[in-house]
Backbone as CSV, one residue per row, in Angstrom:
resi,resn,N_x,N_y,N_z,CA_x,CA_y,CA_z,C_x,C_y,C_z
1,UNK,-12.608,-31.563,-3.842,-11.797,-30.424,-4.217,-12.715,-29.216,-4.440
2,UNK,-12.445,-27.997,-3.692,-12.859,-26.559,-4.141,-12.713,-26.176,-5.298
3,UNK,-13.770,-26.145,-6.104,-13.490,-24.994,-7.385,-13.571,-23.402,-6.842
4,UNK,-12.880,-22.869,-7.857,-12.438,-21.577,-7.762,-13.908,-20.666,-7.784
5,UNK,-14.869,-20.949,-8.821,-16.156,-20.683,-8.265,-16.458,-20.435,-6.909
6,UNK,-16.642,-21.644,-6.370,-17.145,-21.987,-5.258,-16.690,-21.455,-4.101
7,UNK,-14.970,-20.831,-4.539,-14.383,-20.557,-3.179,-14.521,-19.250,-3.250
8,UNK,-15.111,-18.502,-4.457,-15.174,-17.071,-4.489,-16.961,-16.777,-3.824
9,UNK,-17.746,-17.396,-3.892,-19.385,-17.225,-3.762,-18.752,-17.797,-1.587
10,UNK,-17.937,-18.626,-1.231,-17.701,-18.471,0.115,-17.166,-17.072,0.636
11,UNK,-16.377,-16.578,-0.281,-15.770,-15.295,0.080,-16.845,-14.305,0.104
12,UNK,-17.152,-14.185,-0.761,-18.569,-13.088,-0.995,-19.446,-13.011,0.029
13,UNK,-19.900,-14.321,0.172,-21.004,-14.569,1.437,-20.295,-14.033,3.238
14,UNK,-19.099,-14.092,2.790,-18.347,-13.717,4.510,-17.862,-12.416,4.917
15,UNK,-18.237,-11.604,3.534,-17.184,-10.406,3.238,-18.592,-9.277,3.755
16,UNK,-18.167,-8.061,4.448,-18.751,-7.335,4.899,-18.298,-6.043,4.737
17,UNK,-19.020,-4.786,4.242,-18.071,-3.542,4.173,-18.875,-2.418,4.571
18,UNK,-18.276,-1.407,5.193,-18.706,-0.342,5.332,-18.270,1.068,5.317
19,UNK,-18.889,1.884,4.731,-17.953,3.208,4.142,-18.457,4.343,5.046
20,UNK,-16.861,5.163,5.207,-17.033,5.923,6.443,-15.878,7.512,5.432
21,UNK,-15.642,8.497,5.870,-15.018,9.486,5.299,-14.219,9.007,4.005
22,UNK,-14.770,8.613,3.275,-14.447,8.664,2.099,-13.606,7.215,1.791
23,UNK,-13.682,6.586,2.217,-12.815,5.230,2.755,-14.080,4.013,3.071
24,UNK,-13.522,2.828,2.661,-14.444,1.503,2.943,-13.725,0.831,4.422
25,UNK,-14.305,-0.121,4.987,-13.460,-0.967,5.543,-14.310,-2.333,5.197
26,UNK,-13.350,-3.288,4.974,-13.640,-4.374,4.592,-13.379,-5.636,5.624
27,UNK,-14.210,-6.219,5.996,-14.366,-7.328,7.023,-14.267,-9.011,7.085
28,UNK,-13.872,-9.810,6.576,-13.933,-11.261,6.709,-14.192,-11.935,7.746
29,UNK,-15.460,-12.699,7.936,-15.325,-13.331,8.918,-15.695,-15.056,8.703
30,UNK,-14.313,-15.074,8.138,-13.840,-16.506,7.626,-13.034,-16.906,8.619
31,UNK,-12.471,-18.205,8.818,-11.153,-18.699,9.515,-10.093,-17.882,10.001
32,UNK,-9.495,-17.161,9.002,-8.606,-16.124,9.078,-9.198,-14.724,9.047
33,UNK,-9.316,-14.055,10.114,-9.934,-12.770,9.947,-9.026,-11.508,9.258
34,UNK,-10.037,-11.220,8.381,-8.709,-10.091,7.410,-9.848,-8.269,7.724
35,UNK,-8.855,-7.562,7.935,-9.144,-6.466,8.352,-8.281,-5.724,7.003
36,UNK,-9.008,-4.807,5.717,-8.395,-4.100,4.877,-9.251,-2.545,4.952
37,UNK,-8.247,-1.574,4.925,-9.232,-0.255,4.651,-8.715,-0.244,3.561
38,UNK,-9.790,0.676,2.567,-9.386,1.232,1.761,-9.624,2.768,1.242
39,UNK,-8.946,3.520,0.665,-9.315,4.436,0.687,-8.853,5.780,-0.584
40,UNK,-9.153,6.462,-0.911,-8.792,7.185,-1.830,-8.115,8.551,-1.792
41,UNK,-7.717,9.096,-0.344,-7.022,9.738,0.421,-5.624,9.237,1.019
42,UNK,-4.400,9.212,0.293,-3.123,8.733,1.154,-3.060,9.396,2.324
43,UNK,-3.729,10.402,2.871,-3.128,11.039,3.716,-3.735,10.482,5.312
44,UNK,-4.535,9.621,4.665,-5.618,9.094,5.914,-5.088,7.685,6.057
45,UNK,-4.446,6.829,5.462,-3.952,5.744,5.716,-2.931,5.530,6.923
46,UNK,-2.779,4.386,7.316,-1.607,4.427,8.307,-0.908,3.422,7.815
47,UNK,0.020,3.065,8.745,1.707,2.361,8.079,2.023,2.835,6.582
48,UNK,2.023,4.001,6.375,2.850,4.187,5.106,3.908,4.289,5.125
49,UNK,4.539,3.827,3.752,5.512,3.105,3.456,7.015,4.582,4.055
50,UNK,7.805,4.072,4.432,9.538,5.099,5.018,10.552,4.950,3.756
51,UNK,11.169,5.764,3.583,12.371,5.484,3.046,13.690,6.343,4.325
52,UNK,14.343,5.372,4.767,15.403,5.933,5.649,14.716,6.466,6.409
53,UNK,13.661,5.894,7.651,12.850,6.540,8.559,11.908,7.632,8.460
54,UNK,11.837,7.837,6.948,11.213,9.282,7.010,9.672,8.553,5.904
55,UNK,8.692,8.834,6.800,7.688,8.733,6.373,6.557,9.472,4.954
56,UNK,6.734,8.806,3.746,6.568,8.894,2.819,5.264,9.534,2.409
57,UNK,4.545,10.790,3.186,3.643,11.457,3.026,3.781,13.299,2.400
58,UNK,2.956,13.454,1.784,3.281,15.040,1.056,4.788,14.906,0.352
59,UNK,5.221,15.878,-0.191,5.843,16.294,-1.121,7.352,16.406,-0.442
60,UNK,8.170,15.107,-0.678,9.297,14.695,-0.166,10.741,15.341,-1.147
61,UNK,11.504,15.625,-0.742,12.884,16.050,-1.982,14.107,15.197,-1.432
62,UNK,14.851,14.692,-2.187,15.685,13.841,-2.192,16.250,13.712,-0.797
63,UNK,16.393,15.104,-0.646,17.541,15.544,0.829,15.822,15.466,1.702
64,UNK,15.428,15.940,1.847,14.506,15.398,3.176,14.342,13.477,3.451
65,UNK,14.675,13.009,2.299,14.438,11.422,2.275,15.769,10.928,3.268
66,UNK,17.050,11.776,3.002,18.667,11.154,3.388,19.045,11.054,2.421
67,UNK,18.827,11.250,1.161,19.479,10.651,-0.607,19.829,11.852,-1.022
68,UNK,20.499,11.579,-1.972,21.681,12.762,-2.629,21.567,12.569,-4.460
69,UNK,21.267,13.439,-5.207,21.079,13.267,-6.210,22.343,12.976,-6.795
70,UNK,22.667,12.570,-8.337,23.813,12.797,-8.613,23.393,13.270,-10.439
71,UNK,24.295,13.504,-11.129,24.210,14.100,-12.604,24.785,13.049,-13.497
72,UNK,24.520,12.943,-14.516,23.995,12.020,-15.477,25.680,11.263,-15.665
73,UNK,26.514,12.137,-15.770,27.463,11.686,-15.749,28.394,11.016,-14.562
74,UNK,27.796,11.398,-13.772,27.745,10.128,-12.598,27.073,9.052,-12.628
75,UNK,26.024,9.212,-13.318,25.238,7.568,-13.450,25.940,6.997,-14.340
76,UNK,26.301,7.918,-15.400,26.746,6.838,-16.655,28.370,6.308,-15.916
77,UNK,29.246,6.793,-15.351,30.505,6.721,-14.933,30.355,4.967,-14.160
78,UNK,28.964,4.934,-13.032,28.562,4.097,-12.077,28.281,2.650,-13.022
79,UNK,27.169,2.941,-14.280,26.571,1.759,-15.362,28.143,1.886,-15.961
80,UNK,29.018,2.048,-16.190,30.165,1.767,-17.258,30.682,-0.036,-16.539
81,UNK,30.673,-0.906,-17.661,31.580,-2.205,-17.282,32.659,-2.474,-17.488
């Protein structure tokens, strides 16, 4: 049986990184090859996250998303049981 030790000093030993515009990329070359960037810039990432097709970058308002605000007394009307 693997101790948890042991399986972290395998990880370590396989793990490779290298930093490029402000961003790492991180390498495994274990069994399963894992490809992660990381980075401290959202604007440089890719597949970020959509709401209703619209891609979740810079400064979004309800109506650019497809969503419609509503007033308090519409929420409370909606939570009433």
């Amino acid at each position: 049986m693997t101790t948890v030790s042991a399986k972290i000093a395998e990880v370590k030993e396989s793990v490779k990184v290298s930093v490029n515009n402000g961003g790492a990329t991180v390498k495994s070359s274990g069994a399963k090859e894992v490809l992660q960037v990381v980075t401290n810039d959202y604007e440089v990432l890719k597949n970020k996250p959509q709401i209703n097709d619209v891609t979740l970058s810079g400064n979004k308002s309800f109506e650019d998303l497809g969503l419609e605000s509503i007033t308090n007394s519409e929420l409370e009307d909606m939570l009433k049981i």
